[in-house]
C-alpha positions in Angstrom: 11.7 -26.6 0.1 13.7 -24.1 -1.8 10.3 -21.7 -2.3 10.6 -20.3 0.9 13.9 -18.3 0.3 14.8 -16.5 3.7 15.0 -12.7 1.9 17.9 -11.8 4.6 20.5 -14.3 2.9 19.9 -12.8 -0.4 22.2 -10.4 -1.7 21.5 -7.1 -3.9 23.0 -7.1 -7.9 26.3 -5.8 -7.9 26.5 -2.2 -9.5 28.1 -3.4 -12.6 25.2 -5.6 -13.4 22.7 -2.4 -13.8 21.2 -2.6 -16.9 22.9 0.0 -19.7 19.8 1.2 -20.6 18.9 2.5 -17.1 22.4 4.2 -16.9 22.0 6.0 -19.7 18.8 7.1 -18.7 20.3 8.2 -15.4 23.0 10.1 -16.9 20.8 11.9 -19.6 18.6 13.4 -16.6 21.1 14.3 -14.2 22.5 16.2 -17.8 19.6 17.9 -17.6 18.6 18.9 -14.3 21.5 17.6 -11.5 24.0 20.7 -12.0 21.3 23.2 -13.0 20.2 22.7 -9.1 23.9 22.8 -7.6 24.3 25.8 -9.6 21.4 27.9 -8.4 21.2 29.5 -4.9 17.7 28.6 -3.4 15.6 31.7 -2.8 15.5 31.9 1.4 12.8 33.8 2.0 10.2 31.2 -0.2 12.0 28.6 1.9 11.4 30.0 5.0 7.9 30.4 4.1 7.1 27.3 3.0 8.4 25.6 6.2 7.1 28.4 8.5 3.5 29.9 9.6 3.1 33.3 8.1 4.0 35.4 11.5 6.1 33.1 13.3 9.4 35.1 12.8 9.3 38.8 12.4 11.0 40.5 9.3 14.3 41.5 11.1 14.5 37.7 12.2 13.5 36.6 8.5 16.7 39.0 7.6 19.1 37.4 9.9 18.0 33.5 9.7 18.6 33.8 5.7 21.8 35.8 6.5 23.2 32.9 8.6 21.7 30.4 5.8 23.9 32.2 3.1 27.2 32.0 4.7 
């Protein structure tokens, strides 16, 4: 009977119970690479062109769209 356990009744482990291990692994690589990225300003115009066909927006539009993205 108890095999079938109805997966919406369970409850998650609370954060506390996270293994050490796993924390410490955590914090070690958000060391290393979380506030390197919150430091750096992404470069706009390889954004825009990786999200964007080539000739979609012309350069003066290219100029403004990352001027509006910077303030």
């Amino acid at each position: 009977m108890n095999a079938d356990i109805n997966l919406i009744h369970t409850r998650p482990f609370h954060p506390t119970r996270v293994d050490g291990e796993a924390i410490q692994a955590l914090a070690l690589w958000l060391k290393a690479n979380g506030s390197r990225q919150a430091r750096q300003q992404p470069d706009l115009r390889s954004v825009m062109s990786e999200r964007y066909p080539v000739g979609l927006f012309s350069e003066d539009e290219v100029h403004a769209l990352c001027e509006l993205m910077q303030n």
